[in-house]
C-alpha positions as a printed NumPy array, in Angstrom:
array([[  0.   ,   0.   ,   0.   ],
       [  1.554,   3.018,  -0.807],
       [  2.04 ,   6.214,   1.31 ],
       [  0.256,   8.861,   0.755],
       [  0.988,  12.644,   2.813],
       [ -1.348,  15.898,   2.816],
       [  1.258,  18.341,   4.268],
       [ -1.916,  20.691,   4.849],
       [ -2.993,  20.775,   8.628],
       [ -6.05 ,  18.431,   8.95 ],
       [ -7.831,  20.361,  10.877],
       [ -8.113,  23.146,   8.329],
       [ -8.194,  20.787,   5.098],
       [-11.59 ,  18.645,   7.794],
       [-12.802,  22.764,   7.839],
       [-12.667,  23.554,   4.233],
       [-13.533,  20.287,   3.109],
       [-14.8  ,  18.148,   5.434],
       [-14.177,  14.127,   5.999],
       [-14.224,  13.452,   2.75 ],
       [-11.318,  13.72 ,   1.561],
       [ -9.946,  11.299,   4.301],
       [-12.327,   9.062,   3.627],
       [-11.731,   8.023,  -0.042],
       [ -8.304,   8.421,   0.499],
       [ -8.152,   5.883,   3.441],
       [ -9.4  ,   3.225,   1.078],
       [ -6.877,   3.706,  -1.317],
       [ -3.328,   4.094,   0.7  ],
       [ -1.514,   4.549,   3.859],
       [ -2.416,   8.537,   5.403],
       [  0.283,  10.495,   6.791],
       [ -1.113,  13.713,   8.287],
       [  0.067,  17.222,   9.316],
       [ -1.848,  16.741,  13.349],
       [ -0.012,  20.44 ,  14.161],
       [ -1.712,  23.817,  14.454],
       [  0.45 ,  24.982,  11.559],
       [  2.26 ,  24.144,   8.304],
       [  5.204,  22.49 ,   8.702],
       [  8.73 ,  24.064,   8.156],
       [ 10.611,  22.835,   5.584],
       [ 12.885,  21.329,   7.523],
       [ 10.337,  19.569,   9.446],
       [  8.364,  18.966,   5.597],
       [ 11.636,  17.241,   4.309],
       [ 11.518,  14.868,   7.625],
       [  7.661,  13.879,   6.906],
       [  7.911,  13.28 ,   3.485],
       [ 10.518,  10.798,   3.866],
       [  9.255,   7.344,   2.579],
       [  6.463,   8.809,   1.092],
       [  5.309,   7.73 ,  -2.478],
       [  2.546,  10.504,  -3.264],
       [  1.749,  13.964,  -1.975],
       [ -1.697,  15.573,  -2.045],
       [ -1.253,  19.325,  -2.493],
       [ -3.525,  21.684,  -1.572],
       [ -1.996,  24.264,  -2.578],
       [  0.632,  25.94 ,  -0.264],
       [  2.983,  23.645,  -0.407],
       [  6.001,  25.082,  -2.549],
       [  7.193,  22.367,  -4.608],
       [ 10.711,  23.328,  -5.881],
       [ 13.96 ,  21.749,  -7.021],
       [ 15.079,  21.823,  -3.513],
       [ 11.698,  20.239,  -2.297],
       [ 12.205,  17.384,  -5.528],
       [ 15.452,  16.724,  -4.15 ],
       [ 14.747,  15.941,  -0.415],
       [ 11.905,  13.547,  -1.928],
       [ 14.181,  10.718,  -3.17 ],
       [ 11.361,   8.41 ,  -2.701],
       [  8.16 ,  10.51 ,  -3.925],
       [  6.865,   9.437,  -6.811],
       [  3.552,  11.707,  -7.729],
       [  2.676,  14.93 ,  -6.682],
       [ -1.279,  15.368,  -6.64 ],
       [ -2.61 ,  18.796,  -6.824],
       [ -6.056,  19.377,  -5.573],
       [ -7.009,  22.136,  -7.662],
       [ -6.113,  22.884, -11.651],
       [ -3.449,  25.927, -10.509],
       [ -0.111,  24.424,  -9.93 ],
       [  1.788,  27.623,  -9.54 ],
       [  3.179,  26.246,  -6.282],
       [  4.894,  22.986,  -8.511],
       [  8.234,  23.185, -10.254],
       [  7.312,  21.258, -13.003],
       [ 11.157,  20.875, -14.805],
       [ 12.42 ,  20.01 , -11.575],
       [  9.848,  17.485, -10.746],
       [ 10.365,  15.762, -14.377],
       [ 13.941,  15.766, -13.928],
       [ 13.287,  13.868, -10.117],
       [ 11.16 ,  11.382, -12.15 ],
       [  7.649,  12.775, -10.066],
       [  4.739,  12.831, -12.081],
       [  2.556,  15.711, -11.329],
       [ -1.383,  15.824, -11.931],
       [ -4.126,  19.139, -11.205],
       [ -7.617,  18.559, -11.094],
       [-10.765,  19.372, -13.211],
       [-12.12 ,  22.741, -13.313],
       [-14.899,  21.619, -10.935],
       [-15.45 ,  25.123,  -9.414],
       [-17.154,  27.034, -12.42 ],
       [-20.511,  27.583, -11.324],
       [-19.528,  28.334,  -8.006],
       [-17.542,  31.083,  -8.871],
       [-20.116,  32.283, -11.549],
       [-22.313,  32.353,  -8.891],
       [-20.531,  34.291,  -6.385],
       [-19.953,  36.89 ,  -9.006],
       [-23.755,  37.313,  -9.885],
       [-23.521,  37.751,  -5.985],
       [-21.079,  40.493,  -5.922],
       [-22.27 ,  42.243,  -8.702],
       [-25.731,  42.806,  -7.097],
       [-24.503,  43.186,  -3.903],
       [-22.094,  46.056,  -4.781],
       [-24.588,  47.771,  -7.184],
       [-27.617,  47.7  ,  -4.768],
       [-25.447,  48.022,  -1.446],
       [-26.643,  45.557,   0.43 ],
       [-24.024,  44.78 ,   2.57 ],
       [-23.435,  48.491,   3.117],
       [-27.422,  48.948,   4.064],
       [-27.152,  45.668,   6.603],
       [-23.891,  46.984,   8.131],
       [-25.863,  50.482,   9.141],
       [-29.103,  48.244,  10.162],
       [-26.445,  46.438,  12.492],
       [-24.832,  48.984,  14.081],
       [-28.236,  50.545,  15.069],
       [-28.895,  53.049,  12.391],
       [-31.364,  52.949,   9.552],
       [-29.698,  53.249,   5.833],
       [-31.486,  56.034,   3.552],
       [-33.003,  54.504,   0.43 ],
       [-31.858,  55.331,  -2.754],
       [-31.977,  54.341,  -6.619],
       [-28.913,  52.112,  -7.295],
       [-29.055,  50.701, -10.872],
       [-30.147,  47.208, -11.577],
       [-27.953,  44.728, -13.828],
       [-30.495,  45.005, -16.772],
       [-29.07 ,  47.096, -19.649],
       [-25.467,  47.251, -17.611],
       [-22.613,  46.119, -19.387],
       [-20.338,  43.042, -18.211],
       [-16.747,  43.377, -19.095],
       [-14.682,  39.909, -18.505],
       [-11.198,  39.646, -18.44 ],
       [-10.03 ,  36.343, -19.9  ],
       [-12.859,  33.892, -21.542],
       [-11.877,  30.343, -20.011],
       [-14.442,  27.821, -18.508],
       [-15.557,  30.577, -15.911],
       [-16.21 ,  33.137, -18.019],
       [-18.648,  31.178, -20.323],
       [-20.729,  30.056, -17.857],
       [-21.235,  33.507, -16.163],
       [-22.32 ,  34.361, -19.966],
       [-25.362,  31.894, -19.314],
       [-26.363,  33.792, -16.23 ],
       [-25.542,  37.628, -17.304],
       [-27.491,  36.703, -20.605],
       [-30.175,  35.777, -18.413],
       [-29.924,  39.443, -16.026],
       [-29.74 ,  41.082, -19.56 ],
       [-26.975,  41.977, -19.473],
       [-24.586,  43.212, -22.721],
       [-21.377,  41.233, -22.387],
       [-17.815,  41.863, -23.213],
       [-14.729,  39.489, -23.784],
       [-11.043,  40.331, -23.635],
       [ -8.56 ,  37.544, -24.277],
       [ -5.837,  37.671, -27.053],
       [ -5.439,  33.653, -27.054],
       [ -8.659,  32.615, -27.696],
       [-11.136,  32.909, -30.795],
       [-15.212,  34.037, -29.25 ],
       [-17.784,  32.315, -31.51 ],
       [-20.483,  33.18 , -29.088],
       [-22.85 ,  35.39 , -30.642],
       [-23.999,  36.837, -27.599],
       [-20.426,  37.728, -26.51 ],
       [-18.509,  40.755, -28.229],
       [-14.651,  40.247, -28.137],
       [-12.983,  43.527, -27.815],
       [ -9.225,  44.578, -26.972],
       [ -8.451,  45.138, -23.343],
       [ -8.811,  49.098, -23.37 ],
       [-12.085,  48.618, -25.264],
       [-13.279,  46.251, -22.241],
       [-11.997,  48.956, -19.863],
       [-13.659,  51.777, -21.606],
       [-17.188,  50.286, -21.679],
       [-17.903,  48.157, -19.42 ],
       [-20.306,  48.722, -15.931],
       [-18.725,  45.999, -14.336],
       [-14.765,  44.523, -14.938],
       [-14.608,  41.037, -13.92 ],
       [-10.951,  39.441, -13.625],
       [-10.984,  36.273, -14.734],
       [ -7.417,  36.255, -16.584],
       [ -4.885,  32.949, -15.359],
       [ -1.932,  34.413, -13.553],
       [  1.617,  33.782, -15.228],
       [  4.45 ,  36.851, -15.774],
       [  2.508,  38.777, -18.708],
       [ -0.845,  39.212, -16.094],
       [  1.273,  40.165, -12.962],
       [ -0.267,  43.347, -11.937],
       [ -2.064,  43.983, -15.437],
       [ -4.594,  45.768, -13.42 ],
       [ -2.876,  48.433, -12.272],
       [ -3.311,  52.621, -12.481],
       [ -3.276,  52.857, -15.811],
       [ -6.32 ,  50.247, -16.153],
       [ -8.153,  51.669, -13.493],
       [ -7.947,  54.836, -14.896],
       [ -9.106,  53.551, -17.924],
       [-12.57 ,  52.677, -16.513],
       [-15.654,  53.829, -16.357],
       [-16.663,  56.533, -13.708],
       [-18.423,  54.62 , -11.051],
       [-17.542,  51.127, -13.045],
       [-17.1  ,  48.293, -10.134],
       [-14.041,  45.599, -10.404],
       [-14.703,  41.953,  -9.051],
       [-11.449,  40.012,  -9.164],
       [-12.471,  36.069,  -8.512],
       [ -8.883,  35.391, -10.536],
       [ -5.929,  35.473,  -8.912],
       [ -4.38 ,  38.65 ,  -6.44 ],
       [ -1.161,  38.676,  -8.255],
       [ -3.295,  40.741, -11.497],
       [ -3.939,  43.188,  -9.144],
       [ -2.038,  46.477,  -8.053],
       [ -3.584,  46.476,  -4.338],
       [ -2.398,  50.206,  -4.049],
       [ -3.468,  51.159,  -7.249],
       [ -6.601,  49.776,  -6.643],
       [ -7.198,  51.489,  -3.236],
       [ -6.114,  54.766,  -4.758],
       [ -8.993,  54.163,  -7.405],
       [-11.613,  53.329,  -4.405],
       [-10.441,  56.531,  -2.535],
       [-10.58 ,  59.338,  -5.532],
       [-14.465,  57.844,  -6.247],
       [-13.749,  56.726,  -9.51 ],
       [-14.352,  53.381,  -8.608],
       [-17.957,  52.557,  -7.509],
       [-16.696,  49.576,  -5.592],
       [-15.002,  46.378,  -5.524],
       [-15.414,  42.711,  -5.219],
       [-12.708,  40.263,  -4.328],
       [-12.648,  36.921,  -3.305],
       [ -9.063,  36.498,  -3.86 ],
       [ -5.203,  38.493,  -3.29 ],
       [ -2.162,  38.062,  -1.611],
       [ -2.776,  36.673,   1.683],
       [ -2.925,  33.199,   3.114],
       [ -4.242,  30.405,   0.963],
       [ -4.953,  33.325,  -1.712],
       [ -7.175,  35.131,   0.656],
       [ -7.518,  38.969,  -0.219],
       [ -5.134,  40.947,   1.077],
       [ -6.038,  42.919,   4.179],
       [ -6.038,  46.44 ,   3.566],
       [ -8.434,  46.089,   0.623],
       [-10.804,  43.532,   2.659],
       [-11.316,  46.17 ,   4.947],
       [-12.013,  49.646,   2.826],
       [-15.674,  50.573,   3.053],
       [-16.305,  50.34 ,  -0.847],
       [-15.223,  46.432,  -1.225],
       [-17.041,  43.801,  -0.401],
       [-14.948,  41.215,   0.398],
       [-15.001,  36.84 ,   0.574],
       [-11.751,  35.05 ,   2.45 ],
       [-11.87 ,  32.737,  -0.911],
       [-14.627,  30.438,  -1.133],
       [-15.686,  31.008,  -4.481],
       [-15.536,  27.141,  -5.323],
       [-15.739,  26.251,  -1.782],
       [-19.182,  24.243,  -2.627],
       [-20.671,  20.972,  -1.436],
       [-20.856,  19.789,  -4.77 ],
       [-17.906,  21.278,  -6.388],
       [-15.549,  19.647,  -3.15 ],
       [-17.329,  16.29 ,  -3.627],
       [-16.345,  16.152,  -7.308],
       [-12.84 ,  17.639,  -6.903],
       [-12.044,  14.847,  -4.018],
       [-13.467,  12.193,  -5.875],
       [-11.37 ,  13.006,  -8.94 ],
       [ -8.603,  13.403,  -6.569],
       [ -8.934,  10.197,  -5.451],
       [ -9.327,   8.694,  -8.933],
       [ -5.94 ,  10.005,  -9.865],
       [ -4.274,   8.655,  -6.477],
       [ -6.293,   5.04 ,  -6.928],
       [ -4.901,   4.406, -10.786],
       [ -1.305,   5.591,  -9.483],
       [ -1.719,   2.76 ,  -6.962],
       [ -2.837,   0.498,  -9.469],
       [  0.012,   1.168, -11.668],
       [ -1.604,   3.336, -14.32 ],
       [ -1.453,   7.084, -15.457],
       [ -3.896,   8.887, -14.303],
       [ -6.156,  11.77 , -15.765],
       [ -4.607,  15.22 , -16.201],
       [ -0.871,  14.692, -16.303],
       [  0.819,  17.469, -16.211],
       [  4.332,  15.958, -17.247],
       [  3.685,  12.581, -18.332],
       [  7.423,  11.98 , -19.175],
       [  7.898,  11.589, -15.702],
       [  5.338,   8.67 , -15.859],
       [  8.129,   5.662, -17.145],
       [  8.359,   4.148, -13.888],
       [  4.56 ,   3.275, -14.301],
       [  4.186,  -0.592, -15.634],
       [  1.025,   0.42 , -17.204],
       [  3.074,   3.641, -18.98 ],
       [  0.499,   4.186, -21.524]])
């Protein structure tokens, strides 16, 4: 039976994700589990993951050359979600560890929680219950529904055409930026980044973050808004100038902001922009779902239970590394 470590503390991954995990997991190897308050050093990470033939990544867990090489008897490198930022690939080809992400099982969860946001920052809702709970009444106003508003999205990947299905529904005019991809959707108008910027009501981030997107939202794009245009970033923080972005919220020429990710702790948004009045902020749970964590640990598991059976399994992400396999096919 093969070994099989989650580096993540249990208690958090049992909070996020419940027993699940654990429990397919179980059936299929030998558990070794983080039982500490915290992440382990990487001293202390090099100790554990001695004699271990598979890690389960979710996500924090820097896998680098120097990682590779303390892992002389790893073998696969699971990743939990389908961003494997965290994994040196070269290095982990080179140490003969195959490394596999998982299924964009989060889409409508994140669509959703967009809808959410959208509504939310364009009616004020939280900002009308915070005044209701600290004891004062809000005064009504006209706020403008998303009917007739214009959605701008950044990047056109699996998330962005499934919010199409619900802002067609709102009636909503759509927008798509995204050099590497052709739009055949007639309800979706591709335009060039400024375009996007120019027109849109509300500037959803959806872009995958590599080099070219680090901090492509920066002054010069919020400038390029609309007046009172809000930004909802369910992407990645690293496309996002946090300063630029508070500087944008603080002149007024932002009507708000949305974010459910940034630089913090498991992705979480970063602090100071959490807490300014005009966002409305989520500590990441955009795909946290019942249904989308079922599917992602049973895939999960899937991968792990043909590794242990001596086959590849879905989603390779170097499947040179993948000779030692008997079943290499």
């Amino acid at each position: 039976m093969l070994r099989i470590l989650l580096p993540h503390p249990e208690w958090e991954l049992r909070q996020l994700y419940g027993d699940t995990p654990f429990e397919l997991l179980s059936k299929i190897g030998e558990l070794k589990l983080n039982e500490g308050e915290h992440h382990w050093e990487r001293e202390r990470l090099y100790e554990e993951i001695e004699g271990c033939d598979i890690v389960h990544s979710f996500g924090v867990t820097v896998a680098d050359a120097d990682f590779f090489a303390h892992a002389s008897h790893l073998r696969a490198f699971v990743r939990w979600a389908v961003d494997y930022r965290n994994v040196d690939v070269d290095a982990a080809t080179k140490a003969g560890v195959l490394v596999t992400n998982g299924p964009p099982v989060f889409t409508a969860g994140v669509s959703e929680l967009i809808i959410g946001l959208m509504l939310d920052l364009s009616r004020r809702i939280t900002a009308g219950a915070e005044l209701y709970h600290a004891g004062e009444t809000p005064a009504p106003g006209l706020y403008p529904e998303l009917r007739g508003t214009t959605l701008g999205l950044i990047g056109f990947g699996e998330i962005a055409r499934y919010l199409t299905n619900l802002a067609t529904a709102f009636g909503m005019t759509i927008l798509a930026a995204d050099p590497y991809v052709t739009i055949r959707d007639e309800r979706v108008e591709q335009v060039s980044f400024p375009q996007l910027l120019a027109r849109s009501d509300h500037v959803i981030c959806l872009a995958k973050a590599t080099e070219e997107t680090e901090k492509m939202i920066n002054s010069e794009a919020f400038a390029a808004m609309k007046q009172g245009a809000y930004f909802i970033n369910l992407a990645r923080g690293n496309l996002v100038d946090d300063a630029a972005l508070l500087a944008a919220l603080d002149s007024g020429h932002l009507g708000g902001a949305g974010v459910d990710v940034g630089r913090e702790y498991r992705q979480m948004p970063t602090v100071d922009v959490a807490r300014h009045p005009k966002v409305v902020a989520t500590p990441h749970i955009g795909g946290l779902t019942p249904g989308s964590v079922e599917v992602q640990c049973a895939a999960s598991a899937k991968q792990i239970a043909a590794i242990c059976d001596g086959k590849r399994p879905e989603r390779c992400v170097n499947p040179e590394a993948a000779s030692w396999l008997p079943q290499n096919s």
